[in-house]
DRENNUBA-625047 format. One line per field, with one value per atom (N, C-alpha, C): residue number from 1; atom name; y, z, x. Coordinates in steps of 0.1 Angstrom, whole numbers. Last residue first. Example, Ala and Ser with C-alpha at 12.3 -4.5 7.8 and 13.67 -1.06 7.14 Angstrom:
2
i: (2,2,2,1,1,1) .
at: (N,CA,C,N,CA,C) .
y: (-22,-11,0,-57,-45,-33) .
z: (71,71,79,78,78,78) .
x: (128,137,129,132,123,132) .
This chain:
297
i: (297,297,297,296,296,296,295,295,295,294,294,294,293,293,293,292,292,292,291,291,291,290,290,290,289,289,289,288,288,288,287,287,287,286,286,286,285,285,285,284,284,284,283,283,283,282,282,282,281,281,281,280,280,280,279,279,279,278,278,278,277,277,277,276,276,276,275,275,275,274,274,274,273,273,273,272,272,272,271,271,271,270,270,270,269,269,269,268,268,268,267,267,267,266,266,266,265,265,265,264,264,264,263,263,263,262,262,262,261,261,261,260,260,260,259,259,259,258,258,258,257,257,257,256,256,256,255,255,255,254,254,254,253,253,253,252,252,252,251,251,251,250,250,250,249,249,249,248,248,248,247,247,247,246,246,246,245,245,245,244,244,244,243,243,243,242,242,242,241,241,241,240,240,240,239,239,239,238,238,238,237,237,237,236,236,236,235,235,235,234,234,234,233,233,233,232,232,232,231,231,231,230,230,230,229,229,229,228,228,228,227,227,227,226,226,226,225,225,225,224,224,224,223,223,223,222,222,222,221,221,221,220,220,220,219,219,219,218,218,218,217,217,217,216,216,216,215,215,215,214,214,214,213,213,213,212,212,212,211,211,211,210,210,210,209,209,209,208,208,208,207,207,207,206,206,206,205,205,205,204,204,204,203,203,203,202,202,202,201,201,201,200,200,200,199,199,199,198,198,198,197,197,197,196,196,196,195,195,195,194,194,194,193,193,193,192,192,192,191,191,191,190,190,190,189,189,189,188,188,188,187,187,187,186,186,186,185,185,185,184,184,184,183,183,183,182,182,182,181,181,181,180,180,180,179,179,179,178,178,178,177,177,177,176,176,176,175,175,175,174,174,174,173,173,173,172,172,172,171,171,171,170,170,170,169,169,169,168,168,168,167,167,167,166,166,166,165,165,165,164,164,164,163,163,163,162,162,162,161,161,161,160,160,160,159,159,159,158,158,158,157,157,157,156,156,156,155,155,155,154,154,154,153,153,153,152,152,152,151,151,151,150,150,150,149,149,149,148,148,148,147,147,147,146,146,146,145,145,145,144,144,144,143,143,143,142,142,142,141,141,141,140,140,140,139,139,139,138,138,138,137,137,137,136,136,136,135,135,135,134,134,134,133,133,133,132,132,132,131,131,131,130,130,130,129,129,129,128,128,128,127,127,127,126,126,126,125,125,125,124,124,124,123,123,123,122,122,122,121,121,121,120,120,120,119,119,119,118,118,118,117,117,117,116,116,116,115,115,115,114,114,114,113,113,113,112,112,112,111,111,111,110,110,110,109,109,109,108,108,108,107,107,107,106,106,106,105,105,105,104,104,104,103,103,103,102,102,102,101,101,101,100,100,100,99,99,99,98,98,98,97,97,97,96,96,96,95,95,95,94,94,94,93,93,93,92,92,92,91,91,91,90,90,90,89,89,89,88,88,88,87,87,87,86,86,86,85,85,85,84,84,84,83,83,83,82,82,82,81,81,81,80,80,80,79,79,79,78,78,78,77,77,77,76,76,76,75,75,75,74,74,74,73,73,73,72,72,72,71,71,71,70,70,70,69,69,69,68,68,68,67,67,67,66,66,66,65,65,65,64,64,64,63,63,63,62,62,62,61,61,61,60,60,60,59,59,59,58,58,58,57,57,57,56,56,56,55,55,55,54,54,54,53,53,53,52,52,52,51,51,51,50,50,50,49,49,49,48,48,48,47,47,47,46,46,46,45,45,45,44,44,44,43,43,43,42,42,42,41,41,41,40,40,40,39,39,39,38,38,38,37,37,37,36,36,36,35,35,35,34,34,34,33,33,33,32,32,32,31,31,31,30,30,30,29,29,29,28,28,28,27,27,27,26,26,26,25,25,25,24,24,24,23,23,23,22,22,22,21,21,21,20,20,20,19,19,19,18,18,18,17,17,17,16,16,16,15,15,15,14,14,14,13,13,13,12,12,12,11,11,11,10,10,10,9,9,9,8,8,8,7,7,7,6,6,6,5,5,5,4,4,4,3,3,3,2,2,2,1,1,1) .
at: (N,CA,C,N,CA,C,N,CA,C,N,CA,C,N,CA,C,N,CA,C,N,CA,C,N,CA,C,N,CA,C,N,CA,C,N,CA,C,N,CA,C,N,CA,C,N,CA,C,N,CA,C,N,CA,C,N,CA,C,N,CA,C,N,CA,C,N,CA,C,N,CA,C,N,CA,C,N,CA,C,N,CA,C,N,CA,C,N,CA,C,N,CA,C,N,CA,C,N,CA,C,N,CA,C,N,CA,C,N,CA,C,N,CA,C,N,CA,C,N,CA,C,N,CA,C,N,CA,C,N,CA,C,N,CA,C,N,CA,C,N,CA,C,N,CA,C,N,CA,C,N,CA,C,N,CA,C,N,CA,C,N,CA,C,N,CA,C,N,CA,C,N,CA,C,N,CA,C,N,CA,C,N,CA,C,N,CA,C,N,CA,C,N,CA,C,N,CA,C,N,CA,C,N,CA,C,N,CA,C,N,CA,C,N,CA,C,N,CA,C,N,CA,C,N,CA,C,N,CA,C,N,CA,C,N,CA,C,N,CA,C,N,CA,C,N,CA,C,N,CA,C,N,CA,C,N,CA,C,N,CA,C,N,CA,C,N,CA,C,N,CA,C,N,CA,C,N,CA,C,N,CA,C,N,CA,C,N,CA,C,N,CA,C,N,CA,C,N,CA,C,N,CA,C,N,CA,C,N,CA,C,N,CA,C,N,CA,C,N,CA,C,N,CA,C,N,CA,C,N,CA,C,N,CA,C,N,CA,C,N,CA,C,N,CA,C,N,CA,C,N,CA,C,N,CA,C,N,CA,C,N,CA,C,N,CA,C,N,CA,C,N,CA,C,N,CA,C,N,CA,C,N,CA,C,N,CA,C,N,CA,C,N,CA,C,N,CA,C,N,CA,C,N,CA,C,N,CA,C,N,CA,C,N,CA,C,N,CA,C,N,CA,C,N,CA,C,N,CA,C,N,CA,C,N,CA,C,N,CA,C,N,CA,C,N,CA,C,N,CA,C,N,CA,C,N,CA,C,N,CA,C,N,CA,C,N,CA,C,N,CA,C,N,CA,C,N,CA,C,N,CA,C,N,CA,C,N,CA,C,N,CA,C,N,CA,C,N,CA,C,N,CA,C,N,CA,C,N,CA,C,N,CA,C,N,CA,C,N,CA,C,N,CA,C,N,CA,C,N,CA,C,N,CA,C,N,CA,C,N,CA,C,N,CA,C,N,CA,C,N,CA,C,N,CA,C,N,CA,C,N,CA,C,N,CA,C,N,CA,C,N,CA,C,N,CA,C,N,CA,C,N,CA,C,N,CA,C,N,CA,C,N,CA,C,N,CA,C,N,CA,C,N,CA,C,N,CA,C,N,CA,C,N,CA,C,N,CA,C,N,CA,C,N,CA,C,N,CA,C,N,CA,C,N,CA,C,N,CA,C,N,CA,C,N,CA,C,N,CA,C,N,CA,C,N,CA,C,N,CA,C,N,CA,C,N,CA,C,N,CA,C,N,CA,C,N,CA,C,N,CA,C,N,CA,C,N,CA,C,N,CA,C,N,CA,C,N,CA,C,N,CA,C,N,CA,C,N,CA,C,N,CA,C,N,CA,C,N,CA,C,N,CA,C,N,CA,C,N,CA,C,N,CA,C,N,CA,C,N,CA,C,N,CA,C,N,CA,C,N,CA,C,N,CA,C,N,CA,C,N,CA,C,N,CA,C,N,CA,C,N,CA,C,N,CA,C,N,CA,C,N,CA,C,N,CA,C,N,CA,C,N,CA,C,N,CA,C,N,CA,C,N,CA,C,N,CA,C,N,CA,C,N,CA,C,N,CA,C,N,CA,C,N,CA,C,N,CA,C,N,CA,C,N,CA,C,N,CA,C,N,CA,C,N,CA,C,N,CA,C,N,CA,C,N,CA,C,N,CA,C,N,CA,C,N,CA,C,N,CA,C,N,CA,C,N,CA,C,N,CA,C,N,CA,C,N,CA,C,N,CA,C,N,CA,C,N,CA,C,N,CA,C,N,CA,C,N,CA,C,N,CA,C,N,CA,C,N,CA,C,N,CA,C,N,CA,C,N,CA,C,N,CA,C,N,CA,C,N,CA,C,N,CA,C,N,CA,C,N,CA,C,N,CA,C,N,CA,C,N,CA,C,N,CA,C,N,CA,C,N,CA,C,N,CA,C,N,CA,C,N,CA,C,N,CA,C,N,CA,C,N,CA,C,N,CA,C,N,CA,C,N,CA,C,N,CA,C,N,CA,C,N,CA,C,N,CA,C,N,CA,C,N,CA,C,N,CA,C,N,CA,C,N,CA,C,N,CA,C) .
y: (1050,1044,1028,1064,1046,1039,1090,1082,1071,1094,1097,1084,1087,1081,1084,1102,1090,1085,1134,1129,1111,1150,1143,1134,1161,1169,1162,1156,1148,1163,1170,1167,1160,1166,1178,1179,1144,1155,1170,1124,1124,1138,1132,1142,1139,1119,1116,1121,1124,1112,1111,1156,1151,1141,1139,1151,1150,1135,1128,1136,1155,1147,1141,1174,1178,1170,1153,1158,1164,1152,1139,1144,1179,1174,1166,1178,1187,1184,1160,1158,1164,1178,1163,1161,1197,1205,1183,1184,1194,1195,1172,1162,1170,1203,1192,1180,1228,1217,1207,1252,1247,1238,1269,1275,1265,1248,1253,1262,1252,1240,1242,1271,1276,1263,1264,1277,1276,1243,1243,1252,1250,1243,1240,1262,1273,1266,1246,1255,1262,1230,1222,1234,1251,1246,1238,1253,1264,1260,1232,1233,1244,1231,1217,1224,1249,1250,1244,1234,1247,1251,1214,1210,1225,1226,1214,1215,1237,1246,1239,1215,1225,1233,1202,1194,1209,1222,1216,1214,1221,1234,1234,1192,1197,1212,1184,1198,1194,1149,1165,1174,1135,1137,1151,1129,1125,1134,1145,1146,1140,1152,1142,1145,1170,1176,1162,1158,1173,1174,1130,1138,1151,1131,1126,1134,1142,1146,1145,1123,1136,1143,1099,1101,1113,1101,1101,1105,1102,1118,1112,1077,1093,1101,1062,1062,1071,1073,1076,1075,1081,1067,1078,1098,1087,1078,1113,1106,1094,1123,1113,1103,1140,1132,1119,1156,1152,1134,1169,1159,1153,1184,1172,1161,1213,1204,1188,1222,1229,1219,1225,1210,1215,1251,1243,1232,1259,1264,1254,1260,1248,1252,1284,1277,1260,1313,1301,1288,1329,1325,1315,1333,1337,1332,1315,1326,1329,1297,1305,1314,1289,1297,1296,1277,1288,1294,1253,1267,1275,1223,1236,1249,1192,1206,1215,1173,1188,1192,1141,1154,1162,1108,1120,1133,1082,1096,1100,1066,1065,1072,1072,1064,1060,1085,1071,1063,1101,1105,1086,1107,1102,1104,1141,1128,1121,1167,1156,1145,1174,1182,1177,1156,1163,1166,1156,1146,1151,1190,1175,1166,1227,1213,1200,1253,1236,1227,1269,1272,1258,1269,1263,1268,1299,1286,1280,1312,1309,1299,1320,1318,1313,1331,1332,1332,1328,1329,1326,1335,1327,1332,1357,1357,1340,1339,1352,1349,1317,1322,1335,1317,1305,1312,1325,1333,1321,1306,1314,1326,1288,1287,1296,1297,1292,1294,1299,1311,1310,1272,1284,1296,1259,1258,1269,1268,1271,1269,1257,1273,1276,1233,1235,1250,1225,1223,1231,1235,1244,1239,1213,1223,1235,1193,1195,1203,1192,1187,1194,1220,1205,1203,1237,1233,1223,1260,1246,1246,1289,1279,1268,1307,1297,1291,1324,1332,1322,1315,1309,1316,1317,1300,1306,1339,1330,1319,1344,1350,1343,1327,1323,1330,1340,1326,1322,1367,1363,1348,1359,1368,1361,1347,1340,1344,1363,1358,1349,1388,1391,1380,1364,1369,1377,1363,1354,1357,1390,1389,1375,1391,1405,1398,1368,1372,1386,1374,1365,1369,1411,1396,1388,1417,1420,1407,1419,1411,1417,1428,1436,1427,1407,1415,1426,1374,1387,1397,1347,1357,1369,1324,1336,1343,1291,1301,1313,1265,1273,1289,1253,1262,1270,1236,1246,1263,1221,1221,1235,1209,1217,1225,1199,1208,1217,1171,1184,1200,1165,1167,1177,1150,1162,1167,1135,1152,1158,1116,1126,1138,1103,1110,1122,1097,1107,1113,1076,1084,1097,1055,1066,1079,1054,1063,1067,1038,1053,1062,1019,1027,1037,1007,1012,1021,1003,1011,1012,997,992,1001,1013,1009,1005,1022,1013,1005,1050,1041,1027,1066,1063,1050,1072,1057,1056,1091,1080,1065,1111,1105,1098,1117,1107,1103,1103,1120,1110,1099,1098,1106,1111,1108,1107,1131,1126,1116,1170,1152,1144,1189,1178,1169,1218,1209,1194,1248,1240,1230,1286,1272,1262,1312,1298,1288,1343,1327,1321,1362,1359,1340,1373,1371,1371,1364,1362,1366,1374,1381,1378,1373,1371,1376,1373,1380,1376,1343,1356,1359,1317,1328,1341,1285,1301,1308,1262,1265,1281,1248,1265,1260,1211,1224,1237,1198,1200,1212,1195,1197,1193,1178,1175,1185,1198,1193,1192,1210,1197,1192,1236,1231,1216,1238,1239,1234,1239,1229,1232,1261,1252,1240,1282,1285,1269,1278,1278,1276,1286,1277,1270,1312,1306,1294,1324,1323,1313,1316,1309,1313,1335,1324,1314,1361,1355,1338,1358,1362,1358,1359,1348,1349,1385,1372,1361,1402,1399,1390,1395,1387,1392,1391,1384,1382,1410,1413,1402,1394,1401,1408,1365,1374,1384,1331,1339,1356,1299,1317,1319,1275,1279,1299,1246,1256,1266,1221,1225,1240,1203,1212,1214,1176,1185,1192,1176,1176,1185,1175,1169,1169,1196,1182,1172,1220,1211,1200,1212,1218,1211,1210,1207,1214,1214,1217,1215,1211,1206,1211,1242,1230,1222,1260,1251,1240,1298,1286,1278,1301,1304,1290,1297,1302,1304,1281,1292,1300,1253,1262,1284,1225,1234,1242,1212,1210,1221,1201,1205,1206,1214,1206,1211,1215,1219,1207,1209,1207,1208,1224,1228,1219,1229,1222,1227,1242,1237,1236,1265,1259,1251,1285,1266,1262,1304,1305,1288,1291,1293,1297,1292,1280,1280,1312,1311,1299,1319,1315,1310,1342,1325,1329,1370,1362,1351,1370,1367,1362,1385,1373,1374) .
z: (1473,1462,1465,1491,1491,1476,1488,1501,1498,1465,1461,1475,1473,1458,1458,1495,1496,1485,1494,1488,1492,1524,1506,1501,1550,1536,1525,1563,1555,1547,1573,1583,1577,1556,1554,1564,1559,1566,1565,1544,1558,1563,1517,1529,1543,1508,1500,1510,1515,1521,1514,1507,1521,1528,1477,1480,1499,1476,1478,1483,1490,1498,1494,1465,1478,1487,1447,1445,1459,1452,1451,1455,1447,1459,1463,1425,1427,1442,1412,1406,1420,1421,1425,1422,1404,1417,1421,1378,1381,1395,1385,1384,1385,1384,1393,1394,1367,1370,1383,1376,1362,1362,1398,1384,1373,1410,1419,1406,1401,1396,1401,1420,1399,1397,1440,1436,1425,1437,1447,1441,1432,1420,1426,1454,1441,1434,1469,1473,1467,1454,1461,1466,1452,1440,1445,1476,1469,1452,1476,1486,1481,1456,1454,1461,1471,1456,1454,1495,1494,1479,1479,1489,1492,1468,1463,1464,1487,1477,1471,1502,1512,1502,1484,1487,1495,1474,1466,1470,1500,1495,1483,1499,1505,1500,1460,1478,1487,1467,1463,1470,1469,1472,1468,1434,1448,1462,1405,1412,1425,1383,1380,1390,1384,1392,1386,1360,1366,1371,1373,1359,1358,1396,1395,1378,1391,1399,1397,1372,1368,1371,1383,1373,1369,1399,1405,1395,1380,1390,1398,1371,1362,1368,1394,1390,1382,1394,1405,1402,1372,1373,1387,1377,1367,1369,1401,1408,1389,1399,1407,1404,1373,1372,1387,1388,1376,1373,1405,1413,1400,1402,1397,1402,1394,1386,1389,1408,1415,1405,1393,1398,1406,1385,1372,1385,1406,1404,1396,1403,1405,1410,1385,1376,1389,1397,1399,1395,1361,1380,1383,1335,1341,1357,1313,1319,1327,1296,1301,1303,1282,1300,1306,1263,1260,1276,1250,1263,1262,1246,1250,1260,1245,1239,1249,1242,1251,1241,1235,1228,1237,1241,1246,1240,1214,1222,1226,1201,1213,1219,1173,1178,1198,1171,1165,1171,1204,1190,1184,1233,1228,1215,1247,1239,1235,1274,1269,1261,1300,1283,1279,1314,1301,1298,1324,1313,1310,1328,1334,1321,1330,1328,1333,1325,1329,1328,1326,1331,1327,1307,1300,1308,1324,1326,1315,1322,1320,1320,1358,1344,1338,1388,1378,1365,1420,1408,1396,1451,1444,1428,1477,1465,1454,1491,1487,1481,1493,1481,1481,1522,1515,1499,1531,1537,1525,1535,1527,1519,1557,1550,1537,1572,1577,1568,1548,1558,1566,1541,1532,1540,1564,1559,1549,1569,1579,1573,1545,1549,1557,1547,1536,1539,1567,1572,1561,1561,1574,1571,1548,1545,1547,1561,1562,1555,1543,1554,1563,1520,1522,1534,1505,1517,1519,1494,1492,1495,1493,1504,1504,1499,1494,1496,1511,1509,1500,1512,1528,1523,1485,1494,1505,1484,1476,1482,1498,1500,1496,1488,1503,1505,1463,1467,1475,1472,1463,1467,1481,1492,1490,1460,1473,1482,1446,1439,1450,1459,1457,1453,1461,1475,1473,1435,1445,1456,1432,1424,1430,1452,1452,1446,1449,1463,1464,1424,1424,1437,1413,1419,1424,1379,1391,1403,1347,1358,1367,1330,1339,1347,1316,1328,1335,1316,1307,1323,1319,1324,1316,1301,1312,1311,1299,1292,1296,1315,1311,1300,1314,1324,1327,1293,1291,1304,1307,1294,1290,1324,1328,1320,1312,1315,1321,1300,1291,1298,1326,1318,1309,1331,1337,1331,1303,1310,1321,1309,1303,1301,1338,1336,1323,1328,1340,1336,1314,1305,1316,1332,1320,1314,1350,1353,1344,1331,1334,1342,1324,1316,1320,1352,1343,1337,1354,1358,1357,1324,1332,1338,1310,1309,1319,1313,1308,1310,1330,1339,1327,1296,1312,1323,1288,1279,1296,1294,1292,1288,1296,1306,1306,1269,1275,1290,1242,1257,1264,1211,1223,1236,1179,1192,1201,1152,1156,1169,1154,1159,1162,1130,1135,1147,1136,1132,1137,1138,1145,1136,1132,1128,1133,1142,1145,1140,1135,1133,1135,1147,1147,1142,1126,1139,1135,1100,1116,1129,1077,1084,1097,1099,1088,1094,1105,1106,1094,1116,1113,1115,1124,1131,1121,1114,1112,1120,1131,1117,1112,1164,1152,1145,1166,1164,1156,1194,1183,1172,1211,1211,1196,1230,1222,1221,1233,1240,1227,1225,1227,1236,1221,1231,1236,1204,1195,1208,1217,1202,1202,1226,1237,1225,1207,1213,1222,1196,1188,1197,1216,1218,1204,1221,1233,1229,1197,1198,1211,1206,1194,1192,1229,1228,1220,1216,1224,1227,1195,1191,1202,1218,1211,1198,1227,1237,1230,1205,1211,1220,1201,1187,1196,1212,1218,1209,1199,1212,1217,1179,1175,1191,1188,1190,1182,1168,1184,1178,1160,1153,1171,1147,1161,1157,1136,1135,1142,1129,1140,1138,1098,1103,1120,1069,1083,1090,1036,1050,1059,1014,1020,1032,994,995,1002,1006,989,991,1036,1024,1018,1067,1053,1045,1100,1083,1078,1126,1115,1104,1147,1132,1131,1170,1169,1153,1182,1175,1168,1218,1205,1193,1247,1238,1223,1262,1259,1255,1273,1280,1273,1256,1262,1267,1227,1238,1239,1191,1204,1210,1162,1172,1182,1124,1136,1150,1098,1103,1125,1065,1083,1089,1034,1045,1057,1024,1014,1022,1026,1034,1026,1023,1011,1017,1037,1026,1013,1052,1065,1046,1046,1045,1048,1018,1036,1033,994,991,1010,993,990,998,967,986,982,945,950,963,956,952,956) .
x: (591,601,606,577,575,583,579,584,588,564,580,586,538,541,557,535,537,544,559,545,546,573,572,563,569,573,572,538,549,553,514,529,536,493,503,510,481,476,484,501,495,489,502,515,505,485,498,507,460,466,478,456,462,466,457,470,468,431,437,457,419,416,427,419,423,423,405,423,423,381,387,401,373,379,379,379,385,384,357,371,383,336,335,352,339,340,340,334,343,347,306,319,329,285,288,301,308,297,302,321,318,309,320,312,315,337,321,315,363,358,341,371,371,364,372,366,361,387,378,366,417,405,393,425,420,408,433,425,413,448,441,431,469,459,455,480,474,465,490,480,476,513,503,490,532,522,510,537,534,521,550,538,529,570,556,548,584,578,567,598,588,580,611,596,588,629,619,605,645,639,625,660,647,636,668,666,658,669,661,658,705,690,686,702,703,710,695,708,699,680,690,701,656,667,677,634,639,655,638,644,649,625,637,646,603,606,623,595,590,602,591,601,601,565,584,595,553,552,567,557,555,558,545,557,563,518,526,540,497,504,515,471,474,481,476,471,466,503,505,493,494,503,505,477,472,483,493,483,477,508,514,505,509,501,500,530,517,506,553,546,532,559,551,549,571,556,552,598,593,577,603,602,597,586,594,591,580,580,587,556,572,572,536,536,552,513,523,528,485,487,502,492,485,482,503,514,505,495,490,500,520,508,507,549,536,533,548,543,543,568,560,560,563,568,563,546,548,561,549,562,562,529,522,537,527,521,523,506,517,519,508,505,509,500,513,503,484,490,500,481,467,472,500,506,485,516,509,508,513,526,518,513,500,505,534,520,508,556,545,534,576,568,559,607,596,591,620,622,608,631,622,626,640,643,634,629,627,632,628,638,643,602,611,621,588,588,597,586,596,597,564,577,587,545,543,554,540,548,551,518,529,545,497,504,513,493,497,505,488,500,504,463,473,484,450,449,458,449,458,459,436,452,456,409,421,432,402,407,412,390,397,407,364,360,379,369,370,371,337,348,351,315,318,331,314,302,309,342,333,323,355,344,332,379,373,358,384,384,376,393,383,380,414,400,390,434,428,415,437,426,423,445,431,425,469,459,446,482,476,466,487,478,476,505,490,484,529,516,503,535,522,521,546,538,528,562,555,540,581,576,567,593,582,573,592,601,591,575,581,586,599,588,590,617,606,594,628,635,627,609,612,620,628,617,622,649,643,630,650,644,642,654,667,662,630,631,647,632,622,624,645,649,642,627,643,643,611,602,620,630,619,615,629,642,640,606,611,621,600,591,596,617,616,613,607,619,624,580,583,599,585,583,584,604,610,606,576,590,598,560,557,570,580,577,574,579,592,584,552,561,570,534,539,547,499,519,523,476,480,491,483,477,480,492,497,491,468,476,490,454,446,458,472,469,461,481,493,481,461,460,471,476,464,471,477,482,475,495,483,487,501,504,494,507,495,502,524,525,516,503,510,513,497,494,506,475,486,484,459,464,479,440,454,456,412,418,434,399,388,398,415,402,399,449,435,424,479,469,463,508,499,487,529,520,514,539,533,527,550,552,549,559,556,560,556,564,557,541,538,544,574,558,556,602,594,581,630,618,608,655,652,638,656,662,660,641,656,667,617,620,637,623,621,622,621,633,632,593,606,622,581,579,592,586,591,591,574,589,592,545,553,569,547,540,549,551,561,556,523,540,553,508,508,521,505,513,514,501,510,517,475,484,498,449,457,475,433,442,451,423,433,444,414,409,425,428,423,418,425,421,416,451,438,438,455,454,440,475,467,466,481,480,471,487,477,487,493,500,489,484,476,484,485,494,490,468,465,474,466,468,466,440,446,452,439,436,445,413,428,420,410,408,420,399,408,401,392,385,399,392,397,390,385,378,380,398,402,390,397,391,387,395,403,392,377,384,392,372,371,384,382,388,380,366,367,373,387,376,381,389,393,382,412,401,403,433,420,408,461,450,440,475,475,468,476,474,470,495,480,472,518,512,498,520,522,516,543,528,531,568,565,550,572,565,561,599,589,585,633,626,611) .
């Protein structure tokens, strides 16, 4: 039978999408029928990770998690093309803080359920074992960190605890991660569903690494980041093993976004250690194993 006509082919229109970090270039576009599209042109080196990219994200759709669904992956003149299904929709973490607590807990409960859902997906079998692969990426940002000019007034505690506790990541199990999991990357669409966007920094590890994000999530609605929590595991009470890894994660990105936020601008690095400050009044100084927002249920 004749090659059906691709959809990245029926294209008519593009109009350009801010936002993100990546560098790739992002449009809606049009076909001739008038059904939109998200469609993003990356570099040609990227056409491998973005092949497992769009299968992972095929395989996590079928597993009942809401995104914007693969429609097409191929090659054109400018690059690798993806093309997404539109959702039109607001940033869940601008419409979060609106909603009532219930609500943000259900919607919490979903996204954790979701992010399970996602975390039944394995690691590829040549990874190396997690306890190899973040202790080199801890070395680095404790280096980075203490080699910073810019320091949070109490940012020893989160340095002592990294190394205290560091020994907890051994024989941690590994499956694949979204890699930015938070309600920035969640929308609502027009039924007020929750959407994930962007997998474009996923990656393999211990699948409770993804909350290393959840300072985004406490510090919008607190009930969300409970329901997060709760969904995820749907079992009373949560490992402990959990909270010690959290908190663990949480302080190592309390560390990181220090660094990486000091080359972006002034509010960046302001944001960044709003979050370090606030994450130390959530674990009293990092002598709480569990976040206030979970405590004060």
């Amino acid at each position: 039978h004749g090659e059906l006509m691709s959809v990245f082919d029926s294209i008519v229109s593009r109009t350009p999408v801010d936002g993100g970090w990546s560098g790739d270039r992002k449009y809606k576009a049009l076909t001739a029928d008038g059904t939109a599209y998200f469609l993003r042109i990356s570099p040609m080196h990227k056409y491998e990770n973005l092949r497992l990219q769009f299968s992972h994200m095929e395989k996590a759709q079928a597993l009942g998690v809401r995104l914007c669904g693969p429609v097409e992956l191929g090659v054109c003149d400018e690059g690798v093309y993806t093309l997404l299904q539109w959702v039109e929709g607001r940033d869940a973490e601008g419409v979060l803080p609106t909603l009532d607590e219930k609500s943000q807990y259900a919607y919490g409960h979903e996204a954790g359920r979701m992010l399970k859902a996602m975390h039944t997906l394995p690691a590829p079998i040549e990874v190396e074992p997690w306890a190899v692969r973040y202790g080199r990426k801890l070395d680095a940002k404790i280096a980075a960190s203490r080699a910073c000019p810019v320091q949070y007034e109490k940012g020893g505690l989160y340095l002592d605890l990294l190394e205290r506790e560091r020994h907890l990541v051994q024989d941690r199990p590994q499956m694949w991660l979204h890699g930015d999991y938070h309600c920035g990357n969640q929308m609502f669409n027009e039924k007020m569903e929750l959407v994930v966007i962007d997998f474009d920094r996923e990656d393999a590890g211990d699948p409770w690494y993804e909350f290393n994000r959840i300072i985004w999530d406490g510090r919008a609605a607190p009930a969300y980041a409970r329901g997060m929590v709760d969904g995820y595991f749907e079992v009373e009470p949560i490992p402990e093993e959990f909270w010690h890894l959290m908190r663990l994660y949480l302080s190592q990105n309390m560390v990181s976004s220090v660094v990486w936020a000091r080359d972006l601008s002034e509010r960046d690095l302001q944001i960044a250690i709003e979050n370090g400050n606030r994450v130390l009044e959530w674990y009293d100084d990092l002598r709480e194993l569990v976040p206030s927002w979970y405590r004060n249920k």
